[in-house]
Chimera marker file (.cmm) of the C-alpha trace (Angstrom):
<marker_set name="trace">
<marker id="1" x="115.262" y="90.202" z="142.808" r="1" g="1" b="0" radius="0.5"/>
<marker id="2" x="113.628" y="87.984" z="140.121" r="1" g="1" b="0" radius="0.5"/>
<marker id="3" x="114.835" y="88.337" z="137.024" r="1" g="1" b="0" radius="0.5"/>
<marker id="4" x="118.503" y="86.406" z="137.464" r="1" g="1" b="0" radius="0.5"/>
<marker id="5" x="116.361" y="83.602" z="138.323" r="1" g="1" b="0" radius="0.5"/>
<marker id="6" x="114.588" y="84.365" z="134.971" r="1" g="1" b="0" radius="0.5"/>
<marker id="7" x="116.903" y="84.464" z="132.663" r="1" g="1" b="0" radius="0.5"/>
<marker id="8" x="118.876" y="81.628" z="134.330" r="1" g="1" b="0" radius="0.5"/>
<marker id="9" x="115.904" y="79.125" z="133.636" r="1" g="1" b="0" radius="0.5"/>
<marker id="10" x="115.869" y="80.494" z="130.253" r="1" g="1" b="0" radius="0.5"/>
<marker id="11" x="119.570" y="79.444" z="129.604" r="1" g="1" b="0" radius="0.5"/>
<marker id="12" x="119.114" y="76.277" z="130.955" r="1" g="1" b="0" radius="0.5"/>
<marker id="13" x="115.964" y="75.870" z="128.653" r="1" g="1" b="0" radius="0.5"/>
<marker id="14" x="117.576" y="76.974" z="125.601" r="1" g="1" b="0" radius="0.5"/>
<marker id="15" x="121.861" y="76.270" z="125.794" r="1" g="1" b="0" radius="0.5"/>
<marker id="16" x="122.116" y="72.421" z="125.542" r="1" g="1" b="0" radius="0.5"/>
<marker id="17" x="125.373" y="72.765" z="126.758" r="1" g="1" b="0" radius="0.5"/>
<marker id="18" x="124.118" y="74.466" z="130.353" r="1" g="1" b="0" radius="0.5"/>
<marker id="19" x="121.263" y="72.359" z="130.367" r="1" g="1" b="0" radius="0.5"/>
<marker id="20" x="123.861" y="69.348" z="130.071" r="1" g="1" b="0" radius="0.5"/>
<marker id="21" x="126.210" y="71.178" z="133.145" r="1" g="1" b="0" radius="0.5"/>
<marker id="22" x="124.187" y="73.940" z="134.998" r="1" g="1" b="0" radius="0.5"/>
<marker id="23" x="127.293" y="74.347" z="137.265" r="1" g="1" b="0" radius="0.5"/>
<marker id="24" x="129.340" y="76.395" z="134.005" r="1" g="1" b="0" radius="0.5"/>
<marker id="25" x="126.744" y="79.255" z="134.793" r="1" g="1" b="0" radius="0.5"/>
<marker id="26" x="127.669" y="81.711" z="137.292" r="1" g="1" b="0" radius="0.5"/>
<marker id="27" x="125.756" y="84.604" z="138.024" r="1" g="1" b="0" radius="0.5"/>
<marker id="28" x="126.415" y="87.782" z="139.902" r="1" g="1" b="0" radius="0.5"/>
<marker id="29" x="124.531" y="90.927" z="141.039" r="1" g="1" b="0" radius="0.5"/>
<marker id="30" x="127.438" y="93.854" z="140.730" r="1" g="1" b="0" radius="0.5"/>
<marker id="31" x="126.822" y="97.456" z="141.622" r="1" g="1" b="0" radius="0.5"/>
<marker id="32" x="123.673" y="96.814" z="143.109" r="1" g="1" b="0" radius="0.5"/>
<marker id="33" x="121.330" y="100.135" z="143.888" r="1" g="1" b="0" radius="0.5"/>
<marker id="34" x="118.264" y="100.980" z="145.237" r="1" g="1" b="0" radius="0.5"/>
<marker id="35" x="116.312" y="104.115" z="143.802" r="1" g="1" b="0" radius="0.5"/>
<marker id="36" x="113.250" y="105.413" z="146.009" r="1" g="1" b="0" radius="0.5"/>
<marker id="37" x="111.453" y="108.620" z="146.017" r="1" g="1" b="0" radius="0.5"/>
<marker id="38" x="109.610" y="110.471" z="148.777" r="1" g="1" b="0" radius="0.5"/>
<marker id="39" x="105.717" y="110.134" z="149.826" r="1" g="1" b="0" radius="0.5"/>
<marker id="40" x="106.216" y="106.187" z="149.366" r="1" g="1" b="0" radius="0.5"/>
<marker id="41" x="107.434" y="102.767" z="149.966" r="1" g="1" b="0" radius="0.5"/>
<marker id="42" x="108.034" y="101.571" z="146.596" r="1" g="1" b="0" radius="0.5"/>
<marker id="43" x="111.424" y="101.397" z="144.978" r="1" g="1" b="0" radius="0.5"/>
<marker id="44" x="113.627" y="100.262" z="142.307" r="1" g="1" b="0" radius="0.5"/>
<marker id="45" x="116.547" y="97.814" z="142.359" r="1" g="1" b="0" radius="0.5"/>
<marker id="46" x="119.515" y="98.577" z="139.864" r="1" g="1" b="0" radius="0.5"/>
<marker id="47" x="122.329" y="96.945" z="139.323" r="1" g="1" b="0" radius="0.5"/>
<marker id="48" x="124.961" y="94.947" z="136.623" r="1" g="1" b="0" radius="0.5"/>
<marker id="49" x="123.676" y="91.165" z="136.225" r="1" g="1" b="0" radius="0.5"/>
<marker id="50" x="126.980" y="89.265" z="135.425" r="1" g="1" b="0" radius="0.5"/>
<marker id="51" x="127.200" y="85.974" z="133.725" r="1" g="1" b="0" radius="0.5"/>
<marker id="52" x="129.971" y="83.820" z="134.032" r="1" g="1" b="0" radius="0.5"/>
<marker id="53" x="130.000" y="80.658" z="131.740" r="1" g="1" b="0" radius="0.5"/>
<marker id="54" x="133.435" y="78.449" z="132.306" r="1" g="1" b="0" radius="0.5"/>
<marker id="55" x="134.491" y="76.819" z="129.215" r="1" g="1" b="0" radius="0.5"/>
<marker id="56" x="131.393" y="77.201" z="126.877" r="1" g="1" b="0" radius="0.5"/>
<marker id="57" x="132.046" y="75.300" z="123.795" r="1" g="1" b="0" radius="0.5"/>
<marker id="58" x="128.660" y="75.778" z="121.793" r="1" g="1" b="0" radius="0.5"/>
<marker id="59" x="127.898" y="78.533" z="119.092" r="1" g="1" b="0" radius="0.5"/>
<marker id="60" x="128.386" y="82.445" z="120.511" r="1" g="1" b="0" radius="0.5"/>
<marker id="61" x="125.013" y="83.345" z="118.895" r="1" g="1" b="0" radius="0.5"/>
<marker id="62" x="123.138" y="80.107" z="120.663" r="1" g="1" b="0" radius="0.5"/>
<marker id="63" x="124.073" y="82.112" z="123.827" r="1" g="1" b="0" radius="0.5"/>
<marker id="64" x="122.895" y="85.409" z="122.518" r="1" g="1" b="0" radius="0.5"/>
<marker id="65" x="120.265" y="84.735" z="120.538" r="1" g="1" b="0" radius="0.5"/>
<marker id="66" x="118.340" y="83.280" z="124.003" r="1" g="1" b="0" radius="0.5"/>
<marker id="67" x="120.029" y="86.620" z="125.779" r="1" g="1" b="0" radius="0.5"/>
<marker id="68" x="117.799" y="88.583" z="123.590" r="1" g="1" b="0" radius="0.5"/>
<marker id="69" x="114.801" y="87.381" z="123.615" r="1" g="1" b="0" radius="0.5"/>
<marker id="70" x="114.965" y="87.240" z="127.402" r="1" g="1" b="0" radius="0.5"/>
<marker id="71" x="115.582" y="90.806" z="127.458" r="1" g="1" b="0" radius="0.5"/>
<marker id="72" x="112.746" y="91.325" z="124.809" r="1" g="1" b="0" radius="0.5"/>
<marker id="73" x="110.307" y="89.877" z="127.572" r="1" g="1" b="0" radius="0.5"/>
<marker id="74" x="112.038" y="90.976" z="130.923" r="1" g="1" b="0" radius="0.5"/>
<marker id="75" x="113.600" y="94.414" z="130.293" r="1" g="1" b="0" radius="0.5"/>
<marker id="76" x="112.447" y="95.642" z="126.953" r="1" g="1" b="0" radius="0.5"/>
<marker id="77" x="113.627" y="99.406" z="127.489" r="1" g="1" b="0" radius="0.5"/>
<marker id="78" x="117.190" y="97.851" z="126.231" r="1" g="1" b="0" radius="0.5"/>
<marker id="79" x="116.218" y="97.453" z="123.107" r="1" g="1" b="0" radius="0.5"/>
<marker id="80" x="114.213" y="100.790" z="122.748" r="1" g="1" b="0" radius="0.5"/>
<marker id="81" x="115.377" y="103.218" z="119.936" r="1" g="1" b="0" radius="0.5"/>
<marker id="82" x="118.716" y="104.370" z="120.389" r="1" g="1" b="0" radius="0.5"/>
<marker id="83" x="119.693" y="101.455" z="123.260" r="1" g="1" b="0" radius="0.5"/>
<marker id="84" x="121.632" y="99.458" z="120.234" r="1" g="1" b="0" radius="0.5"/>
<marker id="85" x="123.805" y="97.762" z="122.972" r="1" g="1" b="0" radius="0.5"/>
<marker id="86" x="121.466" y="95.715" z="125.292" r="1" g="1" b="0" radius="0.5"/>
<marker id="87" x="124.637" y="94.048" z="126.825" r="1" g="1" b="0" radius="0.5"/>
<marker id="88" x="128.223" y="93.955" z="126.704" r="1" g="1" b="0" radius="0.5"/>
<marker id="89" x="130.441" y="90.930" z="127.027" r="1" g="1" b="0" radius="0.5"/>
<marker id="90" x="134.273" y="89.552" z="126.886" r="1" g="1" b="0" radius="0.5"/>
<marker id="91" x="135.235" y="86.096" z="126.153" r="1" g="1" b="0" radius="0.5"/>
<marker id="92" x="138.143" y="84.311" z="126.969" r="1" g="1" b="0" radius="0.5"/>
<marker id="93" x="139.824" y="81.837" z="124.215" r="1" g="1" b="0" radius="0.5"/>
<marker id="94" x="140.959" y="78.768" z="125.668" r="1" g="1" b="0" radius="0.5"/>
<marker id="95" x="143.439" y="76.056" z="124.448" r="1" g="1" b="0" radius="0.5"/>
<marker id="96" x="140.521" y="74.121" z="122.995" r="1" g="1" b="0" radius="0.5"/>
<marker id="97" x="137.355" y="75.018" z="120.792" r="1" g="1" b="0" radius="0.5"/>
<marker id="98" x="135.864" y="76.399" z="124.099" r="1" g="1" b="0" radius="0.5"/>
<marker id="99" x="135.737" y="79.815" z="125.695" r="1" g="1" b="0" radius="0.5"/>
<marker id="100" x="134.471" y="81.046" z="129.476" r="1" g="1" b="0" radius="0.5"/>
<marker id="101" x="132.212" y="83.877" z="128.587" r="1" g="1" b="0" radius="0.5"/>
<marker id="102" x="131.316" y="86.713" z="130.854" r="1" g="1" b="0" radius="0.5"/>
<marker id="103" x="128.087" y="88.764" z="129.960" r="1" g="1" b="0" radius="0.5"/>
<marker id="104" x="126.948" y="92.150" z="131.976" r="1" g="1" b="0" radius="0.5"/>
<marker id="105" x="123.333" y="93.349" z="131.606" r="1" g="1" b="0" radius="0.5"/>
<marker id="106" x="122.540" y="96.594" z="133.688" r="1" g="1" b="0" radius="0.5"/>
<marker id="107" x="118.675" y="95.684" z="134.975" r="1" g="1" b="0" radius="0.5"/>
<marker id="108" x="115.884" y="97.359" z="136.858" r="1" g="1" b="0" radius="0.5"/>
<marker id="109" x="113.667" y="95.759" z="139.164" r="1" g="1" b="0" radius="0.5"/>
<marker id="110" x="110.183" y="97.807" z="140.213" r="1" g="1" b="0" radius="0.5"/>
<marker id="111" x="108.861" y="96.526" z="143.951" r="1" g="1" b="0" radius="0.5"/>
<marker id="112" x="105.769" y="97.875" z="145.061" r="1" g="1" b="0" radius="0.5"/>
<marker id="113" x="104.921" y="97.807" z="148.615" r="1" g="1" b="0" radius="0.5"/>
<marker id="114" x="101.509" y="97.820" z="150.585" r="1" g="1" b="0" radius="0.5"/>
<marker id="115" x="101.187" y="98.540" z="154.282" r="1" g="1" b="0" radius="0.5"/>
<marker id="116" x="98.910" y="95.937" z="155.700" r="1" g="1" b="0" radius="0.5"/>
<marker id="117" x="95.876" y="96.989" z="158.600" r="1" g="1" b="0" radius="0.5"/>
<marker id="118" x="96.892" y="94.098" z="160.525" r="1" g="1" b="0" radius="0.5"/>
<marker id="119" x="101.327" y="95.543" z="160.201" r="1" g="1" b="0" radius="0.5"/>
<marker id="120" x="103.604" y="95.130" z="158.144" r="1" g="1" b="0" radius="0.5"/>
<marker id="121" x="103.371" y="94.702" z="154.110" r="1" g="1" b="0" radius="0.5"/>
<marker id="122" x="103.280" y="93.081" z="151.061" r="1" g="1" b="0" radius="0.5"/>
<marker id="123" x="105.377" y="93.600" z="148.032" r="1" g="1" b="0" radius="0.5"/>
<marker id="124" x="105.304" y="92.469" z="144.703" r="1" g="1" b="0" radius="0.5"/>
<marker id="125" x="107.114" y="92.864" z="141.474" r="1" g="1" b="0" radius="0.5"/>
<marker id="126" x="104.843" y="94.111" z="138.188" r="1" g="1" b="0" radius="0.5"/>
<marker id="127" x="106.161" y="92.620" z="134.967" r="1" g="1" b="0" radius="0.5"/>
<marker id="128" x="107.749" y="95.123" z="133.067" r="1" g="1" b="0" radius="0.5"/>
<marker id="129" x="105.796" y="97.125" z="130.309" r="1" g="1" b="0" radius="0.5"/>
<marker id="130" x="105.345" y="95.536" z="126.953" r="1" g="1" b="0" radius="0.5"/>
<marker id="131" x="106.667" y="97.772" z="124.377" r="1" g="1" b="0" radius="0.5"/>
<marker id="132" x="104.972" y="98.201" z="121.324" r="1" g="1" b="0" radius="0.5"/>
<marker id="133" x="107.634" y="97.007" z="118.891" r="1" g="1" b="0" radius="0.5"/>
<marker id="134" x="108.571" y="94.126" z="121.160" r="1" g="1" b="0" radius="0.5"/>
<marker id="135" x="108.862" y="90.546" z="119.707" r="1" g="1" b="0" radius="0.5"/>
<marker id="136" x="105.183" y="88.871" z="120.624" r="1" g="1" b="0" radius="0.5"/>
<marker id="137" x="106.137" y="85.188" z="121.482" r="1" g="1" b="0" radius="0.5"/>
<marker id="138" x="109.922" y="85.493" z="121.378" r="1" g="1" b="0" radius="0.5"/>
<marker id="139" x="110.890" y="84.779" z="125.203" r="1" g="1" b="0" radius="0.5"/>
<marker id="140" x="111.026" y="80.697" z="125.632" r="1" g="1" b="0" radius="0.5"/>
<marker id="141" x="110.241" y="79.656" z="121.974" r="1" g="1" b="0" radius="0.5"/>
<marker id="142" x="111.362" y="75.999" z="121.997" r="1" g="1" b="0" radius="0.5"/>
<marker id="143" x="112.674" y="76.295" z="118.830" r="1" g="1" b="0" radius="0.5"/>
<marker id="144" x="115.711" y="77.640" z="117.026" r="1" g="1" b="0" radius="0.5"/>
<marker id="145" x="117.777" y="77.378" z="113.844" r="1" g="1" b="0" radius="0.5"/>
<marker id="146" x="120.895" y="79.185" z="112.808" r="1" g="1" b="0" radius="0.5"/>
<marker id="147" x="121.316" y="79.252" z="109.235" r="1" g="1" b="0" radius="0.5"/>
<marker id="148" x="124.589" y="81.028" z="107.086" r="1" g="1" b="0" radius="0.5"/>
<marker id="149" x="124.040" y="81.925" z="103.788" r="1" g="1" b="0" radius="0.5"/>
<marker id="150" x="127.014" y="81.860" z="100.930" r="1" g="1" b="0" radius="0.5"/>
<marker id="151" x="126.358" y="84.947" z="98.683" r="1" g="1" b="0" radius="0.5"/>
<marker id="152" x="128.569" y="83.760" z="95.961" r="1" g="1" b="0" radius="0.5"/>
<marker id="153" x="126.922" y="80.401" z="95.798" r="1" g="1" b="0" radius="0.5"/>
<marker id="154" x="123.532" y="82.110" z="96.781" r="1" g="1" b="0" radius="0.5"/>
<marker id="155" x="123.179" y="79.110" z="98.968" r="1" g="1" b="0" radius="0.5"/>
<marker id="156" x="121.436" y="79.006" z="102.477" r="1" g="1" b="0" radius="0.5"/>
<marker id="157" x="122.208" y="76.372" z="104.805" r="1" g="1" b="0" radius="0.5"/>
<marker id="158" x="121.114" y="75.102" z="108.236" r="1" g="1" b="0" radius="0.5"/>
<marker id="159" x="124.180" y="75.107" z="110.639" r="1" g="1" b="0" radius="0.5"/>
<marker id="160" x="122.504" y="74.623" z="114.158" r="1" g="1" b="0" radius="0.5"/>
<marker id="161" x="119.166" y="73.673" z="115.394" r="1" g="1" b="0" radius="0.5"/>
<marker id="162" x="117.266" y="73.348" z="118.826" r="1" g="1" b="0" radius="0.5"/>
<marker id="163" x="114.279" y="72.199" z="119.802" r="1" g="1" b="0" radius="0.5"/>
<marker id="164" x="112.418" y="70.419" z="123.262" r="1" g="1" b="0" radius="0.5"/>
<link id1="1" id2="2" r="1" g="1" b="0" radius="0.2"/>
<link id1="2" id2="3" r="1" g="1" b="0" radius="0.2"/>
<link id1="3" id2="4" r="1" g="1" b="0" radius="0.2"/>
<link id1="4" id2="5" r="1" g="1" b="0" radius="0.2"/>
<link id1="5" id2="6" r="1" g="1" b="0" radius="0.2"/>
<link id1="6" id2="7" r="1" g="1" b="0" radius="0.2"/>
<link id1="7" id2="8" r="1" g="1" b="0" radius="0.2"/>
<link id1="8" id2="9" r="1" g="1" b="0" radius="0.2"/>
<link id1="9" id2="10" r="1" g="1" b="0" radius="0.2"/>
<link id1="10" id2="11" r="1" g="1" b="0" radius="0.2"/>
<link id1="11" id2="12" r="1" g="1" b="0" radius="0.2"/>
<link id1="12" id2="13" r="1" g="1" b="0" radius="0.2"/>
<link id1="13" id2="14" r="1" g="1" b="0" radius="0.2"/>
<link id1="14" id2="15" r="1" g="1" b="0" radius="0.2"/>
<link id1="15" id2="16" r="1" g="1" b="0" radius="0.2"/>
<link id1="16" id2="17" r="1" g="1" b="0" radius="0.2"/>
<link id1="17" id2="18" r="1" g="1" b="0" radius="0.2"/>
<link id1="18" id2="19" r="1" g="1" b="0" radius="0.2"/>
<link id1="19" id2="20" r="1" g="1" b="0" radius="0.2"/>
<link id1="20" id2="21" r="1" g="1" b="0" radius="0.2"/>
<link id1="21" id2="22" r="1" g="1" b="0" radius="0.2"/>
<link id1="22" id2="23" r="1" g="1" b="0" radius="0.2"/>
<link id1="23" id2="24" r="1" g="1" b="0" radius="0.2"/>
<link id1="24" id2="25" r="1" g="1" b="0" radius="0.2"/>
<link id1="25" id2="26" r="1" g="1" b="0" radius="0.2"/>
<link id1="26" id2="27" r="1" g="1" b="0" radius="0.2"/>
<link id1="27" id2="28" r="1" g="1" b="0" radius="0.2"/>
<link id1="28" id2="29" r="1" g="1" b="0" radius="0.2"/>
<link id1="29" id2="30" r="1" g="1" b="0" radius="0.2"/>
<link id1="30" id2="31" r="1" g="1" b="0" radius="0.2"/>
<link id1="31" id2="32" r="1" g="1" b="0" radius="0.2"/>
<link id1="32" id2="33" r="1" g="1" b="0" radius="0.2"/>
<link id1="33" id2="34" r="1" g="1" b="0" radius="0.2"/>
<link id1="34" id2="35" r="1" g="1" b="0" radius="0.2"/>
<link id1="35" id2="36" r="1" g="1" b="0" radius="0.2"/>
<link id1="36" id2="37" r="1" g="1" b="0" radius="0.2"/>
<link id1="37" id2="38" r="1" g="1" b="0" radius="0.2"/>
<link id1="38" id2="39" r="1" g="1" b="0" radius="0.2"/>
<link id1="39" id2="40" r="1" g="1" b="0" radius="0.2"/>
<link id1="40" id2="41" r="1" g="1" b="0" radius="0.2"/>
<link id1="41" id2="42" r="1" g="1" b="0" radius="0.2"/>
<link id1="42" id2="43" r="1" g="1" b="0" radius="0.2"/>
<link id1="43" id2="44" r="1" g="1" b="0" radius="0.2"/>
<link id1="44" id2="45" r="1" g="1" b="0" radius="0.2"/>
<link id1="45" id2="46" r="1" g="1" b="0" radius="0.2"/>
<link id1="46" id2="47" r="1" g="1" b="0" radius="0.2"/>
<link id1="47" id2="48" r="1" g="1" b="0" radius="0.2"/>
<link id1="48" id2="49" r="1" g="1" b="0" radius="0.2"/>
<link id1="49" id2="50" r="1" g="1" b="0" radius="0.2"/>
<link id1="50" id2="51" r="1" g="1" b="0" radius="0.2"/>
<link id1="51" id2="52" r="1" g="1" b="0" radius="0.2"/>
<link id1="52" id2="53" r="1" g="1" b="0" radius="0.2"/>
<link id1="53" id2="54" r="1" g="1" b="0" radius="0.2"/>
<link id1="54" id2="55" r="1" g="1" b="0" radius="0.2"/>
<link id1="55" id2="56" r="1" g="1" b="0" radius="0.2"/>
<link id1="56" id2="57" r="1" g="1" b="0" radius="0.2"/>
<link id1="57" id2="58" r="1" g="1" b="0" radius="0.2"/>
<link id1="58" id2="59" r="1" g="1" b="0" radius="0.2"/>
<link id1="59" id2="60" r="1" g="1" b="0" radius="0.2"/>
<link id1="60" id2="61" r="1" g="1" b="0" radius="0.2"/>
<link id1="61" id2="62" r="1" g="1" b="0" radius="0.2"/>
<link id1="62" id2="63" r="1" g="1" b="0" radius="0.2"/>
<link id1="63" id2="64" r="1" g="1" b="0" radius="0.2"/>
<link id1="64" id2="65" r="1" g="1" b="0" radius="0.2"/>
<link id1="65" id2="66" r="1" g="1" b="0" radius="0.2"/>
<link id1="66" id2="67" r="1" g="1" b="0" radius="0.2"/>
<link id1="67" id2="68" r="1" g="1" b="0" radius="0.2"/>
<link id1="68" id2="69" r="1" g="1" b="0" radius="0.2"/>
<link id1="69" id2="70" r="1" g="1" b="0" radius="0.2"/>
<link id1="70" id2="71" r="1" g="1" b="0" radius="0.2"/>
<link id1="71" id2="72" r="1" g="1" b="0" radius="0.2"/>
<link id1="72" id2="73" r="1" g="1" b="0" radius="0.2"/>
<link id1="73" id2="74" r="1" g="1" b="0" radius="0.2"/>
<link id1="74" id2="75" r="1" g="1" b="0" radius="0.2"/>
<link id1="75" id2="76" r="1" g="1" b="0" radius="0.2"/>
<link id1="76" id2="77" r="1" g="1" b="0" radius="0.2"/>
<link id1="77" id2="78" r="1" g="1" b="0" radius="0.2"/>
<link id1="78" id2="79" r="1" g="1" b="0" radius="0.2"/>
<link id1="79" id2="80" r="1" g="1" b="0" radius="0.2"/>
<link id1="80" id2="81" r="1" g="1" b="0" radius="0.2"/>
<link id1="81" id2="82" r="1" g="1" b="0" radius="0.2"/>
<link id1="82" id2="83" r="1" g="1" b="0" radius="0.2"/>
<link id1="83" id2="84" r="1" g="1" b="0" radius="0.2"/>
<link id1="84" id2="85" r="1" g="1" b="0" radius="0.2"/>
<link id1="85" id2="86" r="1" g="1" b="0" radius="0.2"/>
<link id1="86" id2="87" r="1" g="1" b="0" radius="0.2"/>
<link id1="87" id2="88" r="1" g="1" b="0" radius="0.2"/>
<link id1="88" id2="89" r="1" g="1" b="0" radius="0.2"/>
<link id1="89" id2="90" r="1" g="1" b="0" radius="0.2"/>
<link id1="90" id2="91" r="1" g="1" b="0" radius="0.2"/>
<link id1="91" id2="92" r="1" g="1" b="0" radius="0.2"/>
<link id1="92" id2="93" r="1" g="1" b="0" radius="0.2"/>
<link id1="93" id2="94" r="1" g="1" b="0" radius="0.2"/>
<link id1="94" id2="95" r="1" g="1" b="0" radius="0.2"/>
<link id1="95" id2="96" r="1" g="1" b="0" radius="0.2"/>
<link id1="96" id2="97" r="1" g="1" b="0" radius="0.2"/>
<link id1="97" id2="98" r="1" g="1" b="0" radius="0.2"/>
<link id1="98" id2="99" r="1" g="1" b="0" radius="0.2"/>
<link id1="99" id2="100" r="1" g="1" b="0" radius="0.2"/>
<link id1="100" id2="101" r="1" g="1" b="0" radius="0.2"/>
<link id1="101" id2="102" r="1" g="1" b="0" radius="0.2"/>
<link id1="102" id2="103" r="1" g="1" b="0" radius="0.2"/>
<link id1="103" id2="104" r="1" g="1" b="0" radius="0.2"/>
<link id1="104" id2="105" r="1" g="1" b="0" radius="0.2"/>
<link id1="105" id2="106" r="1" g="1" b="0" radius="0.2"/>
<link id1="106" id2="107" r="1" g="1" b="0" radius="0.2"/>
<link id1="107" id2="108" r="1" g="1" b="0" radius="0.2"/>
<link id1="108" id2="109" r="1" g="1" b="0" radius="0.2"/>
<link id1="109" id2="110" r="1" g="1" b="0" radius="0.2"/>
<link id1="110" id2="111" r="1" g="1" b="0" radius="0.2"/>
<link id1="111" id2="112" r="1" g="1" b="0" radius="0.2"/>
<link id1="112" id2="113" r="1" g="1" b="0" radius="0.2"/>
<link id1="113" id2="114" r="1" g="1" b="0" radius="0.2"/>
<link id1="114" id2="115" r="1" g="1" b="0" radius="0.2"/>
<link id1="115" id2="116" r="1" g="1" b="0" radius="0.2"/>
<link id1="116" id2="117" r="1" g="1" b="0" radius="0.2"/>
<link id1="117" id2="118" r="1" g="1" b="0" radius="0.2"/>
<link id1="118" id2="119" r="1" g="1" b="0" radius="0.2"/>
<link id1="119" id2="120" r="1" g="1" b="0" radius="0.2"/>
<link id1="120" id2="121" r="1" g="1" b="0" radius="0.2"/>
<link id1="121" id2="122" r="1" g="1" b="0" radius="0.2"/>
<link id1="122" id2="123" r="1" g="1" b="0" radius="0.2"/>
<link id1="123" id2="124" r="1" g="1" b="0" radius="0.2"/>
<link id1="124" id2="125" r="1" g="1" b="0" radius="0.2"/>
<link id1="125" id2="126" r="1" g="1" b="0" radius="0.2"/>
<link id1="126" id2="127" r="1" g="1" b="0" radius="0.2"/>
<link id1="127" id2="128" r="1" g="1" b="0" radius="0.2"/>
<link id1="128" id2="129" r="1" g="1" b="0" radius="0.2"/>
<link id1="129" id2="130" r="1" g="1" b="0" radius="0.2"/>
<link id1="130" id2="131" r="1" g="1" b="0" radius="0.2"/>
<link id1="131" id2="132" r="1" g="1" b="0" radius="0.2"/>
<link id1="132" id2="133" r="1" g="1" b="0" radius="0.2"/>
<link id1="133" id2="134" r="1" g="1" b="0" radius="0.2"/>
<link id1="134" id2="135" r="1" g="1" b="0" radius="0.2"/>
<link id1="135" id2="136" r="1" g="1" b="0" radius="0.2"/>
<link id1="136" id2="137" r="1" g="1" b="0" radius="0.2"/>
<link id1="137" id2="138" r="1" g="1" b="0" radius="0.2"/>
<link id1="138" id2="139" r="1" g="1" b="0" radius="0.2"/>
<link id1="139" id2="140" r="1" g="1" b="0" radius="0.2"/>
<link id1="140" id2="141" r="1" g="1" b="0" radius="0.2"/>
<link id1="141" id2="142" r="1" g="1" b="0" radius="0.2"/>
<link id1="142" id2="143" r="1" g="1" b="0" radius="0.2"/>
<link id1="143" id2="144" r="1" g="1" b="0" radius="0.2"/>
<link id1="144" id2="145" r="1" g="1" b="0" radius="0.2"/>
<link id1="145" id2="146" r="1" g="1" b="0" radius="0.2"/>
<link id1="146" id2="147" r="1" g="1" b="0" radius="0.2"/>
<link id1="147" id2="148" r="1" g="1" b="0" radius="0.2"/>
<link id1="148" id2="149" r="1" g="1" b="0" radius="0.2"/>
<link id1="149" id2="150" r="1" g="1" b="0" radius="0.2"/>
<link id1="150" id2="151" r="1" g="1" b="0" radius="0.2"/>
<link id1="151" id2="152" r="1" g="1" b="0" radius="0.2"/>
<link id1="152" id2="153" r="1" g="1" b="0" radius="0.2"/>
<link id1="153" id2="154" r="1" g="1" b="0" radius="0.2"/>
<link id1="154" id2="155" r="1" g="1" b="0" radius="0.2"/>
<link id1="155" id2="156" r="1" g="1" b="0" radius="0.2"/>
<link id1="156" id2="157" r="1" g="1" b="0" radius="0.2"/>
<link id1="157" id2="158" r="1" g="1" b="0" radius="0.2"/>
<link id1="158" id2="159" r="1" g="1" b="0" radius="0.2"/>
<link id1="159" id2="160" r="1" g="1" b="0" radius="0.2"/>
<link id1="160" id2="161" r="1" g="1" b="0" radius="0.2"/>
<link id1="161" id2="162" r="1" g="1" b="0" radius="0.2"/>
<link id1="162" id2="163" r="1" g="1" b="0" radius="0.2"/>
<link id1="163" id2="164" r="1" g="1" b="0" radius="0.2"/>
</marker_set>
């Protein structure tokens, strides 16, 4: 399976915080499935990717907002029409400003598999499908801000920023 590995260099790319301390991010494969059909070798992997991160004291939406445009690139069928919840998650509040987060994406992984003359076989793992409303250059953009606007004051300010 490839895409944990995926979205954890993502996270590490894009959360200062687990780019600072790698070891706060846990990640597990739950439920784990394989789907195959008759007449051939390929299959599907299916399971819950869980992410733990132990006392994560950033902003919730610098966490998400990388989350999402993983999923953009990797597994775009989550945010098809009518898939409004791409993941789910549940935070615990600790004592201080910080929080251990856990986050549960249900994935699919497509392996092909060819028989080789010589025995044996290769497999790979085709990128998924780009979707037609998906976000062209999302995934990895080096470059965030997270802005709040005051309505009353019709005022727009820059809260948090990242960049390489």
């Amino acid at each position: 399976m490839q895409k944990p590995d995926g979205l954890r260099r993502v996270l590490l790319a894009h959360v200062p915080q687990l780019r600072d301390d790698p070891a706060k991010l846990s990640m597990f494969v739950d439920r784990g499935r394989v789907a195959a059909g008759p007449g051939t070798l390929a299959f599907e992997y299916r399971y819950t990717l869980n992410l733990v991160l132990q006392e994560y004291a950033g902003a919730i939406d610098g966490l998400m907002v990388p989350i999402l445009a993983w999923i953009a690139d990797a597994q775009p069928d989550l945010l098809q029409a009518g898939q409004q919840e791409p993941f789910r998650f549940e935070s615990e509040l600790l004592a201080s400003d910080a929080a251990d987060v856990s986050i549960w994406i249900e994935l699919t992984e497509i392996v092909t598999v060819q028989p080789q003359a010589s025995g044996g076989f290769t497999t790979a793992h085709p990128e998924a499908p780009r979707l037609t409303d998906a976000f062209d250059g999302l995934c990895c953009v080096p470059l965030w801000h997270l802005f709040l606007r005051d309505a009353p004051a019709d005022e727009t300010r820059l809260v948090a920023e990242h960049g390489e």
